[in-house]
C-alpha positions as CSV (number, residue, x, y, z in Angstrom):
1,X,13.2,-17.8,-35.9
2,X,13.8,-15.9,-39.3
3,X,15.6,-12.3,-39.1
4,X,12.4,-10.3,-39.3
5,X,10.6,-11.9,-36.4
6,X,14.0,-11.9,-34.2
7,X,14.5,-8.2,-34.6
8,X,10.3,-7.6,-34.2
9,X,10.7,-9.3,-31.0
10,X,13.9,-8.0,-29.4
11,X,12.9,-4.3,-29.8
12,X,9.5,-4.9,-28.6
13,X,10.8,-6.7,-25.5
14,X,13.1,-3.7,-25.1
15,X,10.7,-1.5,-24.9
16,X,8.2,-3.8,-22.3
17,X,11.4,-3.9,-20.4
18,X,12.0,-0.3,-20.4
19,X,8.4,0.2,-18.9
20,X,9.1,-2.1,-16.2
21,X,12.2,0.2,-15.6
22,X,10.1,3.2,-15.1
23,X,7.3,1.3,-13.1
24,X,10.5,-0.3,-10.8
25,X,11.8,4.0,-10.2
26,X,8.3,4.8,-9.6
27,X,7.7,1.8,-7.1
28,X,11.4,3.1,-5.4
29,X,10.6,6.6,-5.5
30,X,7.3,6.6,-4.0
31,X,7.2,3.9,-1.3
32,X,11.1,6.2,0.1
33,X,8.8,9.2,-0.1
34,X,6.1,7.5,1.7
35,X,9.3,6.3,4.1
36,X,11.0,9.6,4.8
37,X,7.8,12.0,4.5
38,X,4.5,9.6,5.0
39,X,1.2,9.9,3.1
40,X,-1.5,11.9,5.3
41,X,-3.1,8.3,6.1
42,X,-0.1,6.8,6.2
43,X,0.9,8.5,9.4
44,X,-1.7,6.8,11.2
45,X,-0.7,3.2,10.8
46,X,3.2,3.7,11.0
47,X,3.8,2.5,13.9
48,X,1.4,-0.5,12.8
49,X,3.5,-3.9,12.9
50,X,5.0,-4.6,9.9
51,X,3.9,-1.1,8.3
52,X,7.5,-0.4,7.4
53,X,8.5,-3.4,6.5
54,X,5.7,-3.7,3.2
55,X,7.6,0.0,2.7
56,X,11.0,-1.7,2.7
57,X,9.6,-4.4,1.1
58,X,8.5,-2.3,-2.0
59,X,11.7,-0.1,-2.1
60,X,13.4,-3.0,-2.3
61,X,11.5,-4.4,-5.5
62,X,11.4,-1.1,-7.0
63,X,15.1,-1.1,-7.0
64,X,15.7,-4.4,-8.1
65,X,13.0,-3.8,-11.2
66,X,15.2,-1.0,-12.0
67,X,18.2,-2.7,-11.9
68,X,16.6,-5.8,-13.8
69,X,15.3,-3.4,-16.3
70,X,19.1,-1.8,-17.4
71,X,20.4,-5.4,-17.4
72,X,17.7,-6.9,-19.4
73,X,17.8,-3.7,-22.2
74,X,21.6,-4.0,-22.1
75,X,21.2,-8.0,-22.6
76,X,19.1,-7.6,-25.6
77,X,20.6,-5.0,-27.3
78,X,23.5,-6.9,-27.0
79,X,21.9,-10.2,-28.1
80,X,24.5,-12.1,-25.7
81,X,23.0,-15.4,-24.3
82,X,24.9,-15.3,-21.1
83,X,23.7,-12.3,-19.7
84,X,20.2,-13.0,-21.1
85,X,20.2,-16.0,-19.1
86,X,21.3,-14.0,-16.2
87,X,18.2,-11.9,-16.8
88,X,15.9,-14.9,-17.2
89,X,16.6,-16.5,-13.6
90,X,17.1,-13.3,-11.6
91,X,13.4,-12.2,-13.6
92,X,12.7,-15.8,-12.3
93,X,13.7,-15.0,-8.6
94,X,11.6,-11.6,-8.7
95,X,9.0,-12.9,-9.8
96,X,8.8,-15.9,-7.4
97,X,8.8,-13.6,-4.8
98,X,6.2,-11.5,-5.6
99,X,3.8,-14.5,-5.5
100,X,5.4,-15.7,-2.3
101,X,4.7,-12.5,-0.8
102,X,0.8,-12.2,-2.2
103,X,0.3,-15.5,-0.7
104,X,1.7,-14.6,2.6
105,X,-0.6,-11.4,3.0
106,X,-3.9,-13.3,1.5
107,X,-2.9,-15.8,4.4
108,X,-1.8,-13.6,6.9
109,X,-5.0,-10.9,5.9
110,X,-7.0,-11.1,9.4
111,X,-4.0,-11.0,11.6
112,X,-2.1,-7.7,9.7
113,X,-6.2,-6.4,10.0
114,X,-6.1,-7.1,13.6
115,X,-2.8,-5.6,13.9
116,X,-3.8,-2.3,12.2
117,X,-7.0,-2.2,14.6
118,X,-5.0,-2.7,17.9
119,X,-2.2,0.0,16.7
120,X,-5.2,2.9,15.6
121,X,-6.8,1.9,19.1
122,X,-3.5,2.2,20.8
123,X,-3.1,5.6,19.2
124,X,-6.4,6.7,19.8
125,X,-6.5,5.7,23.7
126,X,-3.0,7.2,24.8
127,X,-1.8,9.8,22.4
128,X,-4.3,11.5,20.3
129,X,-3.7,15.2,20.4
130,X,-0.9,15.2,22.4
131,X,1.7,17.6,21.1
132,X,4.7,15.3,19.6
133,X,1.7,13.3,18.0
134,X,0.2,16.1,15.8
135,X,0.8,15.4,12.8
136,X,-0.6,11.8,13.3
137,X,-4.0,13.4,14.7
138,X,-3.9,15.2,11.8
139,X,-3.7,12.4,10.0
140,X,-6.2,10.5,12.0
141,X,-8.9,13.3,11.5
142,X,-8.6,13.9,7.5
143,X,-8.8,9.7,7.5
144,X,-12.3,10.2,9.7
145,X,-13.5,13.1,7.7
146,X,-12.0,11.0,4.3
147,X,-14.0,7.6,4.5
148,X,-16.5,8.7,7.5
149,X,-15.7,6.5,10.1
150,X,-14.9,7.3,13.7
151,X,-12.3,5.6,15.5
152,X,-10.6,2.0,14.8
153,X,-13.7,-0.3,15.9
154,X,-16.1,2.3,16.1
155,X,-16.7,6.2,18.0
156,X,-17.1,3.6,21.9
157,X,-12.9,3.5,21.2
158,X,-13.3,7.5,22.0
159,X,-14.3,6.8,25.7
160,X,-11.2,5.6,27.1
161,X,-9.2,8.2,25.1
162,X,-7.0,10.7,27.0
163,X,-8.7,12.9,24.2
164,X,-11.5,12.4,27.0
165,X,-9.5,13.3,30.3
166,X,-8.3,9.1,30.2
167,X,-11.2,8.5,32.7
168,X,-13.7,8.0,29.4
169,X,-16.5,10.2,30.6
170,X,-18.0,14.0,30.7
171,X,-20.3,14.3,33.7
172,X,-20.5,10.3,33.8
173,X,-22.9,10.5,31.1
174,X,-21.0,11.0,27.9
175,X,-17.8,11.3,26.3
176,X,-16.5,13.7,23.4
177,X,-15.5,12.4,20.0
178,X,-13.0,14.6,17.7
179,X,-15.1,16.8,15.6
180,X,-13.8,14.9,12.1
181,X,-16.2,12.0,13.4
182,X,-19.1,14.8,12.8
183,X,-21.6,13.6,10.1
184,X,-22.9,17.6,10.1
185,X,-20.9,19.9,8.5
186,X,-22.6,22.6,10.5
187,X,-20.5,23.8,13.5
188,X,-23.3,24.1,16.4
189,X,-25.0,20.6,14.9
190,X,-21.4,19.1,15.4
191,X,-21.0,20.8,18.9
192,X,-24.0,19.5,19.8
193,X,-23.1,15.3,18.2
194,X,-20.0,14.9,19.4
195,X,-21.1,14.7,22.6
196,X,-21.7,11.3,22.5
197,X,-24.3,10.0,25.3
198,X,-23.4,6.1,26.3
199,X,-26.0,4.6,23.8
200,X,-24.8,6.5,20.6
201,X,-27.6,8.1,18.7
202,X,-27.4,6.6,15.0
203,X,-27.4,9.9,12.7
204,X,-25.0,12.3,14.4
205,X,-21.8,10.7,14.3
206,X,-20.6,8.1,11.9
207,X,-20.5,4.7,13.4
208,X,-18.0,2.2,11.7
209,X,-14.1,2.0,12.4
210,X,-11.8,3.5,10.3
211,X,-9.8,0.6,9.7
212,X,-12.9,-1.4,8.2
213,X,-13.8,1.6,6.0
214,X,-10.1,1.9,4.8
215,X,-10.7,-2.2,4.1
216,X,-13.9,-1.8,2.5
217,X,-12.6,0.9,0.0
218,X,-9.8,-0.9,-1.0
219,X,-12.4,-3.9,-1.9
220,X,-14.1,-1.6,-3.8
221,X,-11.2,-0.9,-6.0
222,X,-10.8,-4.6,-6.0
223,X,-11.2,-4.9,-9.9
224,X,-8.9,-2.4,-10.7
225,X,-6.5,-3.5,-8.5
226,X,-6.2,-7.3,-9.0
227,X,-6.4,-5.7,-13.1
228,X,-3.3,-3.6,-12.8
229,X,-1.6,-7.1,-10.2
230,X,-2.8,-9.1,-13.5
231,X,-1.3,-6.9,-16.2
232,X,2.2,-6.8,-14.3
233,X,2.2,-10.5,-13.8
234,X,1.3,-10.7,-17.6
235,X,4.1,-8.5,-18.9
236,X,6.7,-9.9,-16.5
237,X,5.8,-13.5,-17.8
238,X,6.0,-11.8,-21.6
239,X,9.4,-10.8,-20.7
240,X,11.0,-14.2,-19.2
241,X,9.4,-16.0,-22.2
242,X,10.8,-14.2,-24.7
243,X,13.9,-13.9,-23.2
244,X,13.9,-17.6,-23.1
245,X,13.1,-17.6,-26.7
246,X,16.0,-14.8,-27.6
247,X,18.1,-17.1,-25.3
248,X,17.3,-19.6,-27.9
249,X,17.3,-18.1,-31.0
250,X,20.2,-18.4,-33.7
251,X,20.2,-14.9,-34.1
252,X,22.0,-14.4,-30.7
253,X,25.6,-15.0,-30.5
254,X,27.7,-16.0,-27.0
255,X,30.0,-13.3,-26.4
256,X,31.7,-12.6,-22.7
């Protein structure tokens, strides 16, 4: 590699590092703020097993990109081969694990699905409304108002609620669904709707679980999504090839 396309190379993989540094402090920052504070939909599923651990998970990886990222601008700058090599495997070992972890959620997809339906249920069955869970009805209602859906399966969920006495009924007849499950925006209309008789008339409340909504607008950001999973695993392959390649050149000189 002449001089001008060695020095073209390391100061453009510098600053691709130095990117991955800020996404790494942003990954840490807002997954321990989602930890210690909790997103408004967030709430809802964090008692959901293995909620905290994708949390945990991502703190983790945000600190270790961080971490990669000093060592890797450090190893450039510094054109020494050992600690480029260094950087190389542990990129390696990142990297590896990310795909090992993809695969384990595209494989594990229906049961953490199932597991978010049975904890929302759970929630919505025993302690909806009750005065230590507030801030997760809160959550639960802006969620319901957010993707207008009504429950985790659907609004029936509502009539074994202790939001409904725990027997499931009003007057043996009907049952009461939390006002955020309203399609009306008009007070006495939505009075009137979430009263739900036991066949649910189609047009007054909104009729598919939360839990599938949340799914099903998630899909719909499906391009962007597997766009921005694409350009990371593109830039982080840009990075351990051209470290392997700096690793390489003549230009860079063993020093301890």
């Amino acid at each position: 590699m002449n001089v001008d396309c060695f020095y073209c190379l390391r100061y453009f993989l510098m600053f691709i590092i130095f990117l991955n540094m800020i996404l790494g402090l942003t990954m840490l920052t807002g997954s321990l703020w989602a930890f210690l504070h909790g997103a408004r939909m967030g709430n809802v599923f964090a008692d959901t097993e293995g909620f905290n651990y994708v949390l945990y998970f991502l703190m983790a990886l945000g600190a270790v990109k961080f971490l990669l990222g000093f060592l890797g601008c450090c190893s450039v700058n510094k054109k020494n081969s050992r600690m480029l090599a260094t950087f190389f495997a542990l990129m390696l070992t990142v990297f590896l694990g990310q795909i090992a972890a993809g695969v384990w959620l595209y494989i594990d997809e229906d049961q953490v699905t199932d597991r978010a339906k049975d904890s929302l249920a759970k929630f919505i069955e025993i302690d909806y409304g009750t005065p230590e869970y507030l801030r997760k009805t809160t959550a639960l209602d802006f969620m319901q108002s957010k993707f207008k859906c009504c429950g985790s399966n659907g609004p029936n969920d509502w009539q074994v609620s202790a939001f409904n006495g725990g027997n499931g009924t009003l007057g043996g007849e009907e049952y009461l669904v939390p006002a955020s499950c309203c399609i009306s925006n008009e007070t006495d209309v939505c009075e009137v709707a979430r009263r739900v008789p036991t066949v649910i008339l189609e047009g007054s409340v909104y009729q598919e679980g939360c839990v599938q909504m949340l799914l099903q607008q998630i899909f719909d950001y499906g391009a962007i999504i597997w766009g921005v999973i694409g350009g990371v695993i593109l830039i982080e392959l840009f990075v351990m090839t051209s470290t392997i390649i700096l690793c390489r050149s003549k230009n860079v000189r063993y020093k301890l």
